[in-house]
C-alpha positions in Angstrom: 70.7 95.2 94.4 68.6 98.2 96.2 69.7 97.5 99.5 73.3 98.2 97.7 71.8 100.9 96.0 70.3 102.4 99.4 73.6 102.1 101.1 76.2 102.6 98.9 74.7 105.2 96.6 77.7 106.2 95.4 78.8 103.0 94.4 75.6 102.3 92.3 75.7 105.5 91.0 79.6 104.8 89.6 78.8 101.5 88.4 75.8 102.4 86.4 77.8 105.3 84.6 80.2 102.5 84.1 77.8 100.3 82.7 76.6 102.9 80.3 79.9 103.9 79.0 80.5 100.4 78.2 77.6 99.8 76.3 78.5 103.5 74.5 81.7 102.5 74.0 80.5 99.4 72.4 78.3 101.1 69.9 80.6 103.9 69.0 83.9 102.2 68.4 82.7 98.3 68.0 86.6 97.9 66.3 87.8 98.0 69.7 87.9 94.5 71.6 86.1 94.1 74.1 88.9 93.7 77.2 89.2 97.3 75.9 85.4 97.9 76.1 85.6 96.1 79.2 88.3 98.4 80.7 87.1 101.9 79.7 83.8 101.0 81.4 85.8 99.9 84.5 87.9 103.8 84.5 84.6 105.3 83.8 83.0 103.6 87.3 86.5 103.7 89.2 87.3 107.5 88.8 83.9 108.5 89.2 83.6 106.7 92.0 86.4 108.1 93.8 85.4 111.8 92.9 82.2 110.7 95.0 84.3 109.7 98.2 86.8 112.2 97.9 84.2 114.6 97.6 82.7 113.3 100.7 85.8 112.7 102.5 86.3 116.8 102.5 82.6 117.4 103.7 82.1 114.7 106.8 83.1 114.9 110.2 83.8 112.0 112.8 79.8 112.1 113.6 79.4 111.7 109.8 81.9 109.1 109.2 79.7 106.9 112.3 76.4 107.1 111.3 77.1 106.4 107.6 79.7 103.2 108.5 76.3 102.3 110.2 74.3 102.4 107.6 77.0 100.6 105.2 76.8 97.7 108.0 74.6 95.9 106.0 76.4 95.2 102.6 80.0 95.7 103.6 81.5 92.3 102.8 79.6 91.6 99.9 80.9 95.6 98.4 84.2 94.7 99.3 84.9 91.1 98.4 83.3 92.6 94.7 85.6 95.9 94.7 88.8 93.8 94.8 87.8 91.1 93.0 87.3 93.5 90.3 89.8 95.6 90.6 92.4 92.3 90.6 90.1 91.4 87.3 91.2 94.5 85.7 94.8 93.7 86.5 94.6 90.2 84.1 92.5 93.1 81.7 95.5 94.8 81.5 97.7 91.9 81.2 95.6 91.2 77.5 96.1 94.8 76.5 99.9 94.6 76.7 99.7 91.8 74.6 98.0 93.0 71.9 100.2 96.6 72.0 103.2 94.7 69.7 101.9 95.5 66.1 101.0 99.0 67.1 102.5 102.0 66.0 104.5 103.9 67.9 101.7 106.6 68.7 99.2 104.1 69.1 101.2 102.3 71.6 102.1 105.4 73.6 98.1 105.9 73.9 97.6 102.1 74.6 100.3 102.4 77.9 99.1 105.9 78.6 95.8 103.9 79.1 97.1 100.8 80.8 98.6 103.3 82.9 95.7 105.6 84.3 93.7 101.9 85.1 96.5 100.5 87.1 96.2 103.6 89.2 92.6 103.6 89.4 92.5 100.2 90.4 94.9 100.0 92.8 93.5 103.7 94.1 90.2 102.3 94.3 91.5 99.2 96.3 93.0 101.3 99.2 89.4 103.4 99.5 87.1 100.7 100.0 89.2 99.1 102.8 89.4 102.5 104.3 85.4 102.3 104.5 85.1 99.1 105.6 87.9 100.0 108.2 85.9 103.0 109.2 82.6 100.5 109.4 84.8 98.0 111.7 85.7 100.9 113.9 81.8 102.5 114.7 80.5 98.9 115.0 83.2 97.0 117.4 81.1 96.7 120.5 84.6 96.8 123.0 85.5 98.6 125.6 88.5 99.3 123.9 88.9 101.0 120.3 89.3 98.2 117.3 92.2 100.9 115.9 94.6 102.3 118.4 95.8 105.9 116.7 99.4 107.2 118.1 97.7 110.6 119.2 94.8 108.6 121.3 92.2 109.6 118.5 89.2 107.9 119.6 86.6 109.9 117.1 88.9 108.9 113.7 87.6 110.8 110.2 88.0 109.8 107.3 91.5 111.1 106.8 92.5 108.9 109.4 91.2 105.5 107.9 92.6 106.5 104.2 96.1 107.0 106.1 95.9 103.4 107.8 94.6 101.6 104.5 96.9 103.2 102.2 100.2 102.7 104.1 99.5 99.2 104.0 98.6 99.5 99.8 102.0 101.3 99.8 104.4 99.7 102.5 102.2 96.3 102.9 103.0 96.2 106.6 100.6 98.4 109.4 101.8 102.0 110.6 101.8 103.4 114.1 98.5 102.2 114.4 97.4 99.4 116.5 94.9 96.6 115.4 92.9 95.3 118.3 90.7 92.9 117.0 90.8 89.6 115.4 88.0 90.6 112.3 90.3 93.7 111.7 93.6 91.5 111.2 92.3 89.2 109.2 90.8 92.5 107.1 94.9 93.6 107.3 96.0 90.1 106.2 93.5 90.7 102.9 94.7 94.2 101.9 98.2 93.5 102.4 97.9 90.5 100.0 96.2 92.2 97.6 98.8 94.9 98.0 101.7 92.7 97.3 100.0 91.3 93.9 99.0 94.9 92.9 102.9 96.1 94.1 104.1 93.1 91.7 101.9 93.9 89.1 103.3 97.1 88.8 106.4 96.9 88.8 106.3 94.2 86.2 103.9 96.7 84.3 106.0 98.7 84.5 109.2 97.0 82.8 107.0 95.5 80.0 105.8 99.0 79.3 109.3 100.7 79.3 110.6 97.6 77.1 108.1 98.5 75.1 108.6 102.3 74.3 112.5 101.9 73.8 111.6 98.4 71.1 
């Protein structure tokens, strides 16, 4: 846990404000179950974690984006194979909350989807971002001649920008852009995300339909 904590201090930071929003949650409303619970500790760590990276997405530069994939190196599967496996967690969460949102009143309900709502877009959100790191870690530590990612324009010093735009076109399309994949680690790393991109596309769209079923009951 502190080598995580060294390297992926942002990560730590998000899951221990998480953590602590659980347990508050916990105290504060102990009515609530505790999938709820469970899920408002999840949003807490999700979109505080992603403030973190966006925040540090608008202040790196290719330079930046290479020396901290280097220092990631260490824990990067481990952070990874844990993100999604969360993140697909809170998707069987959410799957409990609908349930339980039939005897609910109407404004109850509305707050109950409006809830569902913001944590399948966190999750899912959060999903594309950690690939894009671990893409960006892939990249500065292939030892080739040639670049693991092949950009359209010949980019050969990618940003951050550019790994979010090859991660979430396959979250959104689930097939790769006009970017090549060079390497064997990197398509199996494709292969993954575009999995867990078709279960989070089909989780939403039948999210989606049990939630508008549900406002117009």
């Amino acid at each position: 846990m502190s080598h995580i904590a060294h390297t992926h201090p942002r990560l730590s930071i998000a899951a221990g404000l998480g953590l602590i929003s659980g347990f508050a949650s916990a105290i504060l409303t102990p009515d609530i179950s505790l999938t709820t619970k469970c899920l408002i500790a999840w949003n807490v760590g999700v979109w505080i974690y992603l403030g973190l990276i966006m925040l540090r997405t608008f202040r790196t530069n290719a330079e930046d984006v290479e020396r901290i994939s280097l220092i990631e190196d260490e824990n990067a599967r481990q952070v990874l194979f844990t993100v999604c496996i969360a993140a697909l967690a809170s998707l069987a969460a959410i799957t409990l909350e609908l349930a339980g949102s039939k005897e609910m009143t109407t404004d109850a309900r509305a707050m109950h989807y409006a809830f569902t709502g913001f944590t399948i877009v966190g999750s899912w959100l959060v999903t594309g971002v950690i690939f894009s790191l671990h893409y960006a870690r892939l990249f500065y530590t292939w030892k080739g001649k040639e670049p693991a990612l092949r950009f359209a324009d010949g980019e050969l010093h990618p940003d951050y920008w550019d790994f979010l735009y090859f991660s979430f076109t396959l979250s959104v399309a689930v097939q790769t852009s006009d970017v090549g994949v060079a390497t064997q680690g990197l398509r199996k790393t494709v292969l993954a995300q575009c999995l867990i991109g078709f279960v989070f596309n089909t989780a939403i769209l039948g999210f989606s339909i049990n939630i508008a079923a549900g406002l117009f009951d």
